[in-house]
N, C-alpha and C positions, 0 to 999 in steps of 0.2 A: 569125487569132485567134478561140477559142472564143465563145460569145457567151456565158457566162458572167464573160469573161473581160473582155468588153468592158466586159457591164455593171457588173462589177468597179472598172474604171477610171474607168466614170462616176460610178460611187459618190465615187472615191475625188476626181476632180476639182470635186465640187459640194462634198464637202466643204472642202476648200481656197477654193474661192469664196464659201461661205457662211463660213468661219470671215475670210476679207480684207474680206467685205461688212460684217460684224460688228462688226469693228474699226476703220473706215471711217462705220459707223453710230455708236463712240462717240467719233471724234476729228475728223470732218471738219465745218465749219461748224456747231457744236454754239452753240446760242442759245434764250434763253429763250422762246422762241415759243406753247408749250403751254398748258393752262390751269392757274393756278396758278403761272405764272412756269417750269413745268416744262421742263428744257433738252432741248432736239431736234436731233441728228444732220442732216445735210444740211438746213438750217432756210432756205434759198433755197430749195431747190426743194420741199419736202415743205407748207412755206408755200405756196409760189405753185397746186401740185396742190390741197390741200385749199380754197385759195379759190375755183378752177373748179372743182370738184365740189360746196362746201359740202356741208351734213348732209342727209341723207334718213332720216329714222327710221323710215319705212315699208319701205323696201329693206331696211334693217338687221334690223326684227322679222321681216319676211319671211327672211332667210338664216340669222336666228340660230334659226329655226323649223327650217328646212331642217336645221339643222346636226345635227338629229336624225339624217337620212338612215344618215350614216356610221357611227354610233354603234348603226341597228340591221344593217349591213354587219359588224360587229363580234363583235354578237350572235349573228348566223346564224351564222360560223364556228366562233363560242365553242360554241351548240349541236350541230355537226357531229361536235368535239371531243368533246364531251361524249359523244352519244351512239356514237360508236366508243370510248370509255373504257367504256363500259357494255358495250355488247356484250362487246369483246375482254377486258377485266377490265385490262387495263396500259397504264401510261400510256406506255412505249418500245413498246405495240403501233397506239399515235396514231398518224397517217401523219404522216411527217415533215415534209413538207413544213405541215400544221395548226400542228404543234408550234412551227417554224419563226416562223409565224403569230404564234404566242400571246406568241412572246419581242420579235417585229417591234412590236406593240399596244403593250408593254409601254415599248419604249423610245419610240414615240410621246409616250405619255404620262410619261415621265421627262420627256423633251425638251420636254413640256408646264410642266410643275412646276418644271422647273430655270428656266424665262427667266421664270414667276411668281415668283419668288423672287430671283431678278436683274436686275431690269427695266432692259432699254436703252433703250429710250423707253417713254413712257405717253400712252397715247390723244389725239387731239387734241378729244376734247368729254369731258365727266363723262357718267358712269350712273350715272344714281339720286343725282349728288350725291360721286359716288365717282371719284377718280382712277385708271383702270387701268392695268395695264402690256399695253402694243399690240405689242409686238413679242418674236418677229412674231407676225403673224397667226396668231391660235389653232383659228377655224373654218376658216381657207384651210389651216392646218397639216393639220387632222384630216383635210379633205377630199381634199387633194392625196394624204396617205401613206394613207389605207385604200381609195380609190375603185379606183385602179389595182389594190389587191390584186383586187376584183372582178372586175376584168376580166382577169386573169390568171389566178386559180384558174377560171374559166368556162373558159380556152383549156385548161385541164390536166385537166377535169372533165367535159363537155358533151361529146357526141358529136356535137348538132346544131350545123352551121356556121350556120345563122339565128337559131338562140337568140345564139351564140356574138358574132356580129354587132350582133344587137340587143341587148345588155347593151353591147357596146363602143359602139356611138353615143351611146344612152340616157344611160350612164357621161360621155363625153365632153363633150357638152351639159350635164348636169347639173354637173360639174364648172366648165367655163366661166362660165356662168350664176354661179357662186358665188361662184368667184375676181372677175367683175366687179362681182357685186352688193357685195361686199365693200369692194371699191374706189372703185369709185363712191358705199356710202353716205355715204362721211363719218365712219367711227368709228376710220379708221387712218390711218395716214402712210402714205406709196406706198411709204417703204421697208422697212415692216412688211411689205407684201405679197409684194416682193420677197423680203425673208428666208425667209419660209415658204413660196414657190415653192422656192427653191435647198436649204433643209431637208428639205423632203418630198421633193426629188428624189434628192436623197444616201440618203436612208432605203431608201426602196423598190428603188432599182438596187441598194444592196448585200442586201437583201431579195431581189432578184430573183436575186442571182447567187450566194446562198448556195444555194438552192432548186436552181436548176440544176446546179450544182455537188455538191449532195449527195442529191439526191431523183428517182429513177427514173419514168419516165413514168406 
């Protein structure tokens, strides 16, 4: 099997997992747990996790700081873009694979806006006095589905295998770090985090295997 083809399938099977976790998140042991009386999806266990972590709000300004990261990972490619649209004068003269990019960003942030707007769970502390909707995870979302672009346009871009390397660690660590700092503050349900692991990962495989699929080395 191609590995376009695989990562195809992996797309296709996170999405099916995220779309049964989802559904799982709003019928399975759903109980007023939250603040505000606010009702929560798996409320034994998402309960018992949040009271061995309790709040860290210091881990939390620290990752929501952080969450800039991806955001200028974003930016760099949008500039990339940008300026081969300058040069070449057409936008079918973008490399594809950018282009590719630009529509991947885009349904990030749909997938952002959509679960703001339909919220499956909502945070288990207030900000600023405000009830949010946590699920899932919005900074583990962002971080999960653009980090990886990183280190895949470096393997498609980069001629040096040390550079190539050293963005993959750096990437990998850095990602870690956030998905736990996440976790461990205290500002989601564990299975917020869960969601936007299995979301990010759907995204980007089918991201990865449009790319290879359509776009010449």
């Amino acid at each position: 099997m191609k590995t376009e083809k695989k990562r195809f399938l992996a797309g296709v099977l996170l999405l099916a997992a995220f779309s049964v976790w989802t559904l799982a998140v709003r019928t399975i042991d759903v109980r007023p747990i939250g603040p505000r009386q606010s009702a929560v999806g798996f409320a034994a266990l998402n309960g018992r996790f949040h009271r061995l972590t309790n709040v860290h709000w210091a881990l939390y300004t620290l990752t929501d700081w952080l969450g800039l990261v991806p955001i200028f990972v974003c930016l760099l490619f949008a500039c990339i873009g940008l300026a081969q649209l300058v040069r070449r004068r057409s936008l079918f003269q973008v490399d594809l694979d950018i282009r590719l990019l630009g529509v991947y960003y885009a349904l990030v942030i749909f997938a952002y806006l959509l679960f703001e707007a339909v919220p499956i769970n909502c945070r288990p502390v207030l900000i600023e006095g405000v009830l949010e909707a946590s699920y899932p995870s919005s900074t583990t979302l962002l971080v999960l589905s653009v980090m990886p672009t990183l280190c895949f346009q470096a393997e498609r871009r980069l001629k040096s295998a040390a550079l190539r390397r050293g963005i993959k660690l750096l990437t990998v660590l850095f990602s870690l770090f956030m998905v736990a700092g996440r976790l461990l503050s205290g500002v989601h349900w564990f299975t917020d985090i869960v969601g936007a692991i299995l979301l990010s990962g759907e995204l980007f495989y089918l991201y990865q295997a449009s790319v290879l699929r359509f776009c010449k080395e």
